[in-house]
BAMARVEX-470640 format. One record per residue: x, y, z of N, C-alpha, C in turn. Coordinates in steps of 0.05 Angstrom, whole numbers, plus 5000, padded with zeros to 4 digits. Atoms other than C-alpha are relative to their C-alpha. Layout:
BEGIN
XYZXYZXYZ/...
This chain:
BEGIN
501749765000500050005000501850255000/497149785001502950664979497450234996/501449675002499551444984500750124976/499549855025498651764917498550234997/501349775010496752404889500250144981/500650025022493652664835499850285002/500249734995495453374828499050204970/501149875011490853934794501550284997/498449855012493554494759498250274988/500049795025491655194721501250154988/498749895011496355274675499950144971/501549775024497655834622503150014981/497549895011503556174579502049985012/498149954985507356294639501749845016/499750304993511355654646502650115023/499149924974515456004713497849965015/501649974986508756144743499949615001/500150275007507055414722500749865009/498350154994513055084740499950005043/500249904982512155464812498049825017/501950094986505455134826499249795003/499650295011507254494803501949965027/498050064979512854484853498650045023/500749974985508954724900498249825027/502550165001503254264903501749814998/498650294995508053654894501650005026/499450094983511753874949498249945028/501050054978506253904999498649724994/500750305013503653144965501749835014/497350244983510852844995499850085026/500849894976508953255053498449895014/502150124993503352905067500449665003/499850435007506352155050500350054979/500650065019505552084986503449894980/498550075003510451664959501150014965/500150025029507951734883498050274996/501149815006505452394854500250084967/500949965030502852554779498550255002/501149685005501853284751497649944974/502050055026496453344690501150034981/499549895034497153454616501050295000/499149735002500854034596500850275024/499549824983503754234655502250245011/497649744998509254634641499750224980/500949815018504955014583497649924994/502750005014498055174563499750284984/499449755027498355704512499049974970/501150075021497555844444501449824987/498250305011499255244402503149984986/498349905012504655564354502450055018/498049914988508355804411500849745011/499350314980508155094447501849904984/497950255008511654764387503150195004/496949865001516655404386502749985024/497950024975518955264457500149705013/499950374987518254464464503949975001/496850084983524654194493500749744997/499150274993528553514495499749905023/500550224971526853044554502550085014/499049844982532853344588500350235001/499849765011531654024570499450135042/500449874972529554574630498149815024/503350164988522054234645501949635008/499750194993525053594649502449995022/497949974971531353724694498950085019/500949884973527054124745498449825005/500950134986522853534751501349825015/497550324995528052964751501150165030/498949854967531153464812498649955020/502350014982524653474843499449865014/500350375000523352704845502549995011/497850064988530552674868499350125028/499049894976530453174926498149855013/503050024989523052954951500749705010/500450274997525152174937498149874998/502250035009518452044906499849834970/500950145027516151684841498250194989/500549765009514152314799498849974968/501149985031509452324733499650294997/500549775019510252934689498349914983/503250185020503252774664501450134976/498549905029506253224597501050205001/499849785010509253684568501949944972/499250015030512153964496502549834993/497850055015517453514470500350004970/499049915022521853634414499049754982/500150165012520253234358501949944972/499049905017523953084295498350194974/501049835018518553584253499350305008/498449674990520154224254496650265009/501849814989512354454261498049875024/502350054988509753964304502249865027/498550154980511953704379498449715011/502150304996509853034414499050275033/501649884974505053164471501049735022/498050224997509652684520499749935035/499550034974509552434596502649905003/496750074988515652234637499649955029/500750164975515751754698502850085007/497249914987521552014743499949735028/499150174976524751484795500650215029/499249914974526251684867502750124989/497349895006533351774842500550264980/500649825013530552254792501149934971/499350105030532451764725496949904992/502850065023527551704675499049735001/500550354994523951014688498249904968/500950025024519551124622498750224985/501349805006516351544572498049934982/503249955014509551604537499750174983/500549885021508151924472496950004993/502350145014500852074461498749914978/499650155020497751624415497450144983/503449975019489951924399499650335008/500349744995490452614390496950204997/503349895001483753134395499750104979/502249865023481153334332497549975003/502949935001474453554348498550244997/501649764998468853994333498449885013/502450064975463753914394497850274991/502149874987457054254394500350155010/500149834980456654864428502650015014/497549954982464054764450502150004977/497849965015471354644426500049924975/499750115029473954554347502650075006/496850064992481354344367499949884976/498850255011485854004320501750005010/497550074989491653794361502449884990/498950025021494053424301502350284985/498249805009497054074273501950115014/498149874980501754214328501749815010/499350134993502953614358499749664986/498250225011506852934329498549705011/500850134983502552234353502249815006/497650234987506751724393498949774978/500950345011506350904371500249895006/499250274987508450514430498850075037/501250024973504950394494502349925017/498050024980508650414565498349895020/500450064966507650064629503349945016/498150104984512650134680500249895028/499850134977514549724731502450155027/498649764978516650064802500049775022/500550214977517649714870496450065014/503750104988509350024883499649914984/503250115028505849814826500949944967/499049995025506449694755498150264985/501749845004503550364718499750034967/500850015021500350394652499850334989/500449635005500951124613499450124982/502349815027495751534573500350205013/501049675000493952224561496850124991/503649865001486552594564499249804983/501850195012483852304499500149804996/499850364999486351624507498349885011/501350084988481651584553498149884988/503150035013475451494504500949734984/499150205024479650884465500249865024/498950204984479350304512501249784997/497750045016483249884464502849945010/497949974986488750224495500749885019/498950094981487850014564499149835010/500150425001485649244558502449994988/497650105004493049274519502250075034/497949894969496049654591499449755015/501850314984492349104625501649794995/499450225005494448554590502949935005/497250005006502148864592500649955029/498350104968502048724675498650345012/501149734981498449474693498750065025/502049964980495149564761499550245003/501549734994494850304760500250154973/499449885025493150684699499950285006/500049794994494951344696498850184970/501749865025490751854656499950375003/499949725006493752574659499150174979/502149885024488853074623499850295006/501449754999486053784602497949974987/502850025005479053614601499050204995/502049715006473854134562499150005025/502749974990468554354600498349884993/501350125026464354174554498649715000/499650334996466053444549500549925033/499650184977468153344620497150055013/502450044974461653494660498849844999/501850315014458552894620501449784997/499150285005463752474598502549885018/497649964992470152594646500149775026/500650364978467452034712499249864986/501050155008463651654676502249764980/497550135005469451464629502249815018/497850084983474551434687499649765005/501350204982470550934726499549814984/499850285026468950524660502549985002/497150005014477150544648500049765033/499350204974477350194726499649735000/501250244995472249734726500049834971/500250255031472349354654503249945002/497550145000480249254666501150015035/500649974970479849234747503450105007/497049944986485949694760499350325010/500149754980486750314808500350204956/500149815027485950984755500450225029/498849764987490051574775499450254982/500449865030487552154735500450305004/499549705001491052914747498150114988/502349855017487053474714501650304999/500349714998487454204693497950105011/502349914998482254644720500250334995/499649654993480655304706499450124962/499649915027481155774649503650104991/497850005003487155814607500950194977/499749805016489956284556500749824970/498550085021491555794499498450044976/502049985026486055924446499249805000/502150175015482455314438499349865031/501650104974482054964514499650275015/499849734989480655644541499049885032/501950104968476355264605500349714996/499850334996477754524633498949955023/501550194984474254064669500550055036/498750124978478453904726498949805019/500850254991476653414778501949814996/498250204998482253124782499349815025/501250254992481252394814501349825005/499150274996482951694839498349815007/502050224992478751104833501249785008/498850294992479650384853498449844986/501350245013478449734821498349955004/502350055005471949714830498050184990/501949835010469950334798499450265016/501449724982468850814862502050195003/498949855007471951484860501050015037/499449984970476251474930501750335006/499349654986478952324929500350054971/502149795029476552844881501450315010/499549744988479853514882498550205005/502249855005476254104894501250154976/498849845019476454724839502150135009/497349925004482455044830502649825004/497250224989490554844839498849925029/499050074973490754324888499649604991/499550235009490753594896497649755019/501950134986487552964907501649685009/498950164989490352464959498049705013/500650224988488851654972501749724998/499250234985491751004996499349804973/500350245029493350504933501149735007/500550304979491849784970500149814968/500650225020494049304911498449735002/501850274987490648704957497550114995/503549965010484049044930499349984973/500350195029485548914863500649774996/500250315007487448224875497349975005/502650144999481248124905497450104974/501649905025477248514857500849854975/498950195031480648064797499049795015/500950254990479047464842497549934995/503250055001471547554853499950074977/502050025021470247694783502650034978/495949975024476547464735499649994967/500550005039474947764670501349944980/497350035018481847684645499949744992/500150265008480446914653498249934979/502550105018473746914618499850124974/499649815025475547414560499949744974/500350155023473947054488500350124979/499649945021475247534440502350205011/
């Protein structure tokens, strides 16, 4: 059993401010216990898109050394739910996570794979496609807590994805996001809690909240969250920065796989 937290965010242009509140909020997370702590999507920029690919970085660039430090000093297991990495195309970056070790070495990285092109009703017409590069290889890493499976926001809606996290050894999937408005007040639990219960593993899921300056997510969801294998949502942040802390009992997903072992009975 290990204390995790799922830290909420409103980030903008101002990737100092950003970086500030990130640190902030993770350090009072290790403060608290927490042995494992995950920021949301785009947490070292939310801005306009053009500028995101102008200032994406290499995985040891600034954003990534000040976390790897972070995770070092704290001694924590540290998900940079995302931010801009460089890619090799000169107009587009990957949208990218990064699992930091206690020691503060990279344990794995995540490229996302289902980027948002949407026009919604009455809400956003993103293409995320135009800015950002899609990954092609799924991650689960293995840690002395848990083994962790790693998506980003719209992965969430492809479950696809995480019956393959599942199948690769995952007990906690992690699902750092900048949920619309829009879309999250309808589809943002409802999802989560499907993502738990049809592959019975803990779901860790950061968030943005707030409004943001980037032109197209201008307002996100937030609610950042943590369910358990059976679907129930066990701490829910409130609005604004801050975070959401609970107790990740892997003996509740054995038993939860026990009493009802879908993995055994699966046929297609």
């Amino acid at each position: 059993m290990f204390l995790a937290a799922a830290i909420q965010l409103t980030s903008t242009s101002d990737e100092d401010a950003n970086w500030e509140s990130a640190r902030s909020l993770i350090e009072r997370a290790a403060g608290h216990g927490a042995r494992f702590v995950a920021t949301p999507e785009n947490t070292n920029y939310l801005g306009p898109h053009a500028e995101k690919v102008r200032r994406a970085e290499p995985l040891d660039g600034r954003t990534g050394t000040r976390f790897a430090e972070l995770a070092r000093r704290l001694g924590i297991h540290l998900l940079l739910g995302s931010f801009n990495e460089q890619s090799d195309e000169a107009e587009r970056c990957y949208n990218t996570s990064v699992f930091y070790g206690p020691d503060g070495s990279v344990l794995a990285t995540y490229r996302k794979i289902h980027l948002f092109d949407v026009d919604v009703p009455n809400g956003p017409r993103f293409l995320e496609s135009a800015t950002c590069k899609p990954g092609g290889a799924t991650a689960v890493v293995a840690t002395p807590l848990a083994r962790f499976g790693l998506s980003i926001c719209y992965d969430l809606r492809f479950g696809e994805l995480y019956r393959k996290l599942a199948e690769q050894g995952a007990e906690v999937l992690m699902i750092p996001s900048a949920f619309t408005l829009v879309t999250g007040k309808d589809h943002w639990e409802p999802l989560i809690r499907a993502r738990a219960i049809e592959n019975q593993c803990w779901v860790i899921a950061p968030a943005q909240h707030g409004r943001h300056d980037d032109g197209g997510l201008a307002h996100t969801w937030g609610h950042a969250m943590i369910v358990d294998p059976w679907g129930i949502p066990v701490a829910t942040a409130a609005d604004g920065p801050g975070l959401a802390l609970a107790e990740i009992d892997l003996e509740r997903l054995a038993k939860v796989r026990e009493a009802i072992p879908v993995a055994r009975h699966r046929r297609l």
